[in-house]
MDAnalysis code that builds the backbone (N, CA, C; Angstrom):
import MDAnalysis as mda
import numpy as np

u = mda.Universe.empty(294, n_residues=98, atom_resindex=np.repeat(np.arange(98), 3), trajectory=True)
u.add_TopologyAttr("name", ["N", "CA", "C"] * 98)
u.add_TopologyAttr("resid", np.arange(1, 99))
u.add_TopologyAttr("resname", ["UNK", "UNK", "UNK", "UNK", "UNK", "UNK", "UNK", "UNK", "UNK", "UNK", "UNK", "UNK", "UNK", "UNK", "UNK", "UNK", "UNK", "UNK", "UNK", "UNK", "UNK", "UNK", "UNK", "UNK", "UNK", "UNK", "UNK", "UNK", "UNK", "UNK", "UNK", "UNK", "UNK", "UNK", "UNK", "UNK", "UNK", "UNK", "UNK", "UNK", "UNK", "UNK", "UNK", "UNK", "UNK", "UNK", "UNK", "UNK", "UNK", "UNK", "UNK", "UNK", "UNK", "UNK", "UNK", "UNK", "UNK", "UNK", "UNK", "UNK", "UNK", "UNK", "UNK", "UNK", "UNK", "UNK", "UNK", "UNK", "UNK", "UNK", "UNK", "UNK", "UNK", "UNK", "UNK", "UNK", "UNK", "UNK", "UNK", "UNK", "UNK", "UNK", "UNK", "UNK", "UNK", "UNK", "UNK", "UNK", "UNK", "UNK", "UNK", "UNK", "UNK", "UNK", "UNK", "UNK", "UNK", "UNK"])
u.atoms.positions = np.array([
    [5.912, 13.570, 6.130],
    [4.584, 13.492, 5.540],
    [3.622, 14.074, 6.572],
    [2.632, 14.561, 6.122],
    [1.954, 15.817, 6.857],
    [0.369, 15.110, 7.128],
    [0.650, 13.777, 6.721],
    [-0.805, 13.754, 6.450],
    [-0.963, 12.229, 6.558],
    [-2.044, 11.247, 6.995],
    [-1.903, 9.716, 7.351],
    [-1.660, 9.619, 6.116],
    [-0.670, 8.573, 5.384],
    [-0.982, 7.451, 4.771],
    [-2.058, 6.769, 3.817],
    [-2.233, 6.879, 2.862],
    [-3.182, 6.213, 1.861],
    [-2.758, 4.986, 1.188],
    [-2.670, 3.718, 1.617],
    [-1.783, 2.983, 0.954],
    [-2.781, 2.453, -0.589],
    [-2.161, 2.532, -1.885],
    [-3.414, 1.773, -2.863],
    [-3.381, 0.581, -2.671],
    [-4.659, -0.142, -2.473],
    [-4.500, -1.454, -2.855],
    [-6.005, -1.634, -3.265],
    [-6.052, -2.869, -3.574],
    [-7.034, -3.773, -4.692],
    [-7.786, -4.914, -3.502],
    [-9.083, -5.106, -3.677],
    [-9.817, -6.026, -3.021],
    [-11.196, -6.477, -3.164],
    [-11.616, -7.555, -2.672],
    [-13.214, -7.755, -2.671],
    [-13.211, -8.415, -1.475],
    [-14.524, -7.749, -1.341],
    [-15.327, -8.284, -0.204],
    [-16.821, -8.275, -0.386],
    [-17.060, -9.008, 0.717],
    [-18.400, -10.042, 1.017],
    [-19.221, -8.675, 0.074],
    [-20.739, -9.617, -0.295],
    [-21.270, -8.543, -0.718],
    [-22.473, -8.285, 0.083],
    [-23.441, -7.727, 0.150],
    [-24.057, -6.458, 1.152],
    [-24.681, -7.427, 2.043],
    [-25.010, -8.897, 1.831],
    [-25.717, -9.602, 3.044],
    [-24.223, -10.261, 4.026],
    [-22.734, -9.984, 3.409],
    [-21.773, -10.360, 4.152],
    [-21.666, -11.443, 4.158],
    [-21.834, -12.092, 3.101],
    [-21.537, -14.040, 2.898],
    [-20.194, -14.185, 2.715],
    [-19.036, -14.745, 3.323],
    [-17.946, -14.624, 2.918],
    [-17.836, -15.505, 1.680],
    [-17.200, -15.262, 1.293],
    [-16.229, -16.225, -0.091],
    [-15.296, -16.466, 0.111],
    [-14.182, -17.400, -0.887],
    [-12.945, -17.524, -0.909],
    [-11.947, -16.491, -1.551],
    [-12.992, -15.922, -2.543],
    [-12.376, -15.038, -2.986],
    [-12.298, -13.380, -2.453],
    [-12.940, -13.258, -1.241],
    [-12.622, -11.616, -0.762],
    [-11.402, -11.713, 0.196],
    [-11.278, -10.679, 0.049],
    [-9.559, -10.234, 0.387],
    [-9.020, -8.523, -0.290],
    [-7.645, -7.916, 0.470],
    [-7.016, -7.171, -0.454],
    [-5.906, -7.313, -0.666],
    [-5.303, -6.770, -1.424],
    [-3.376, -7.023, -1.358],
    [-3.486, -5.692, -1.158],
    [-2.095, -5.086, -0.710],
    [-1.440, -3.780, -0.802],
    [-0.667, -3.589, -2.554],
    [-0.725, -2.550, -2.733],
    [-0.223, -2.365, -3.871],
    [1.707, -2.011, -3.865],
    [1.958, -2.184, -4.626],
    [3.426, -2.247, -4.130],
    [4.615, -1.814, -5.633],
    [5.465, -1.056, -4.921],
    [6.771, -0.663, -6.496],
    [8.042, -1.226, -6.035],
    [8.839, -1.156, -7.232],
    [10.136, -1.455, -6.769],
    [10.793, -0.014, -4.978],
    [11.430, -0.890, -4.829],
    [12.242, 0.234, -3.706],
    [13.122, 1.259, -4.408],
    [13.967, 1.928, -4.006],
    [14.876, 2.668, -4.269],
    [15.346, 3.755, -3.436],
    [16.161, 4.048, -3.949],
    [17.473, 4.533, -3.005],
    [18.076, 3.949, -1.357],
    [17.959, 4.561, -0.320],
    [18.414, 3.987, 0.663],
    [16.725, 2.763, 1.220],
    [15.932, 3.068, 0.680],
    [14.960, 1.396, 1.022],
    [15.288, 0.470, 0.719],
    [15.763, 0.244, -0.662],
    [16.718, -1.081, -1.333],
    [18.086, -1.762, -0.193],
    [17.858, -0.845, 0.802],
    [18.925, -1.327, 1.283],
    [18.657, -2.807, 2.694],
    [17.181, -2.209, 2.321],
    [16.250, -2.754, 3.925],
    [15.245, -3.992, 2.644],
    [14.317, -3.580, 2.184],
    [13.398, -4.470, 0.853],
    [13.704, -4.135, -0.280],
    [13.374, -5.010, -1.054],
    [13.156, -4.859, -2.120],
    [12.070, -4.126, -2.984],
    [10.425, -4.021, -2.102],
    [8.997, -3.735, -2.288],
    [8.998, -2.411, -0.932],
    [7.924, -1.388, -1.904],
    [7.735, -0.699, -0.906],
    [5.845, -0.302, -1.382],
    [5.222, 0.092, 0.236],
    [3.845, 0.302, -0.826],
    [3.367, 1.832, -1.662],
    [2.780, 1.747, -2.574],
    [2.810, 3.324, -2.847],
    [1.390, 3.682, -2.326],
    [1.933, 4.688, -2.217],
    [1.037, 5.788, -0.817],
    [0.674, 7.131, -1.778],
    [-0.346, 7.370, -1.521],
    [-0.962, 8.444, -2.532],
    [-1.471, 9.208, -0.918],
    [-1.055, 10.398, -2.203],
    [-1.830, 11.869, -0.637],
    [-3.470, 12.018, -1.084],
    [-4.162, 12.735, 0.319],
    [-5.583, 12.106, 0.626],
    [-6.063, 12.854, -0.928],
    [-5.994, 13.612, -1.601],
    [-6.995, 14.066, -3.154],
    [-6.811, 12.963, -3.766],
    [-5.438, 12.353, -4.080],
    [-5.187, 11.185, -4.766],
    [-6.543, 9.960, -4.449],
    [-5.847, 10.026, -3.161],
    [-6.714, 8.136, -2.285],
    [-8.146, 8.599, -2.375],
    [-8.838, 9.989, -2.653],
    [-10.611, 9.797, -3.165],
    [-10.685, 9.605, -4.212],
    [-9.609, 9.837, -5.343],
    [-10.005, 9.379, -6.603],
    [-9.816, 8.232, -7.164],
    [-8.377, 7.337, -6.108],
    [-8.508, 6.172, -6.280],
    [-9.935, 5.086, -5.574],
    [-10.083, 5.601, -5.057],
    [-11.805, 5.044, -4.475],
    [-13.022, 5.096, -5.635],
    [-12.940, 5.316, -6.736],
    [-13.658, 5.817, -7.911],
    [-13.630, 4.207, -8.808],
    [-14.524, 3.806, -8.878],
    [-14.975, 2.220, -8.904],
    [-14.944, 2.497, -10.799],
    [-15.457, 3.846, -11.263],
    [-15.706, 4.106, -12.661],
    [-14.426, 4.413, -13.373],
    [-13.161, 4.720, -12.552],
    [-12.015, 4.768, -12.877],
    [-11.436, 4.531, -14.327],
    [-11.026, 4.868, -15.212],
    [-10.510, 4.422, -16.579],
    [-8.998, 3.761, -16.455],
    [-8.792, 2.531, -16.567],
    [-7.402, 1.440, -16.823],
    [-6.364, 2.740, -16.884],
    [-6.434, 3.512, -17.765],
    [-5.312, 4.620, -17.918],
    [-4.982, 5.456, -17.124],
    [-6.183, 5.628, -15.796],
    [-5.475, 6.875, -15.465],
    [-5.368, 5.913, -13.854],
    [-5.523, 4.613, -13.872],
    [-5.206, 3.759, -12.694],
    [-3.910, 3.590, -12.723],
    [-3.331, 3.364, -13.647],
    [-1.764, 3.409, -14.318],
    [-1.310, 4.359, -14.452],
    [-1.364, 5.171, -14.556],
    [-0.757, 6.626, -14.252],
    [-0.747, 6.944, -12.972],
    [-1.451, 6.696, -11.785],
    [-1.672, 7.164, -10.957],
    [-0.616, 6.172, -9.884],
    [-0.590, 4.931, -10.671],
    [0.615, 4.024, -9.611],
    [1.639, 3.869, -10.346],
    [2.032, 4.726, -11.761],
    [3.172, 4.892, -12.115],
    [3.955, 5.956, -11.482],
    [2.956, 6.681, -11.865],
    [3.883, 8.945, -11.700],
    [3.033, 9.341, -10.516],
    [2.408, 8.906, -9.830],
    [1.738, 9.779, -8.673],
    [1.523, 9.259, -7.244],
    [2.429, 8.066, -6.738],
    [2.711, 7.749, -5.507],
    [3.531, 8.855, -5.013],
    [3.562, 8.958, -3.800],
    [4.409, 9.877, -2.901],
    [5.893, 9.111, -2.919],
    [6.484, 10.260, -3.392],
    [8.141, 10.359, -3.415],
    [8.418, 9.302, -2.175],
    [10.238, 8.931, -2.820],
    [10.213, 8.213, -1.317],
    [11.256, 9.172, -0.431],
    [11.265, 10.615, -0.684],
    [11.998, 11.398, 0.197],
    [10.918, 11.819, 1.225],
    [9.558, 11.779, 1.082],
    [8.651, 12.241, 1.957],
    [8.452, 11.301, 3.491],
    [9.127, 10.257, 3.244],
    [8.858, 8.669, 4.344],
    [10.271, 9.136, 4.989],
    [10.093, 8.665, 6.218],
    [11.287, 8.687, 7.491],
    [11.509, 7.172, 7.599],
    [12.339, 6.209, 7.132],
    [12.681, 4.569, 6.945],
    [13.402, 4.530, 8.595],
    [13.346, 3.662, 9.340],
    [13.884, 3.149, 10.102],
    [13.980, 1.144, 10.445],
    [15.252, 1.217, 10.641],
    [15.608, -0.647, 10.697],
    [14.623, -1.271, 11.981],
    [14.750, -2.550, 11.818],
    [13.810, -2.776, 12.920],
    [14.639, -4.315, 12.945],
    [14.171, -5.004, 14.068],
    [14.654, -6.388, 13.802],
    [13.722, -7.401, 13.225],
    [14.821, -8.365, 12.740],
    [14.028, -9.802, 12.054],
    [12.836, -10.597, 12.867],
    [12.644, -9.882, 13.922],
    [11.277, -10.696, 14.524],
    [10.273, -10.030, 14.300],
    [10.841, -8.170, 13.905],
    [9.406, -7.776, 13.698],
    [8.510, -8.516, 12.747],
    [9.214, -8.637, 11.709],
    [8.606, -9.476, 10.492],
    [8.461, -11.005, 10.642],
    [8.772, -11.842, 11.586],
    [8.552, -12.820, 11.876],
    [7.047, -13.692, 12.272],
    [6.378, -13.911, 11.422],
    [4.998, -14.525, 12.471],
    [5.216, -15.499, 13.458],
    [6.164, -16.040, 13.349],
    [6.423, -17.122, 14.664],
    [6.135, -16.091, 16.463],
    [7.025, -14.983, 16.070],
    [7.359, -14.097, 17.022],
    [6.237, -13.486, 17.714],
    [6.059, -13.565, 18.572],
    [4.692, -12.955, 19.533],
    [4.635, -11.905, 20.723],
    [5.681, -11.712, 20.667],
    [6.600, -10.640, 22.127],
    [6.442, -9.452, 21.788],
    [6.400, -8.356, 22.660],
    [5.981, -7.145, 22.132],
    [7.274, -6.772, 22.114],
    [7.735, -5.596, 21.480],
    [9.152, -5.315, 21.491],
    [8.862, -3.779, 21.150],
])
């Protein structure tokens, strides 16, 4: 991949005087895995290239083409280089740099 990373995801936050709530936050957006990722997760996130990730920034967006766009237009997963890592990376207990 030639280019950073756009991961989609969904969120709210504080609004313009920055009052927090309970409810701001984002998730990452996420598809099934496949091929040799299934072998590591189950979830992988979909990553849109940067024309994509300005139009997903588009607040006026139509339901249909938000769904289209995290059905048929995440980046392949032949474009990602996967490498194993160990069970502490993912661990929050774990605090050690490794």
């Amino acid at each position: 991949m030639a280019h950073l990373p756009f991961c989609a995801s969904i969120g709210q936050l504080p609004p313009g005087d920055n009052t927090p709530s309970e409810h701001d936050g984002f998730v990452i957006i996420t598809a099934d895995s496949s091929e040799g990722m299934a072998d590591t997760h189950d979830r992988r996130p979909i990553v849109f290239a940067p024309e994509l990730a300005r139009e997903w920034l588009n607040l006026a967006m139509p339901k249909e083409r938000t769904e289209q766009m995290l059905i048929q237009q995440g980046e392949p997963i032949e474009v990602f280089e996967w490498f194993p890592v160990s069970k502490a990376v993912g661990n929050v207990r774990n605090q050690r740099q490794r």
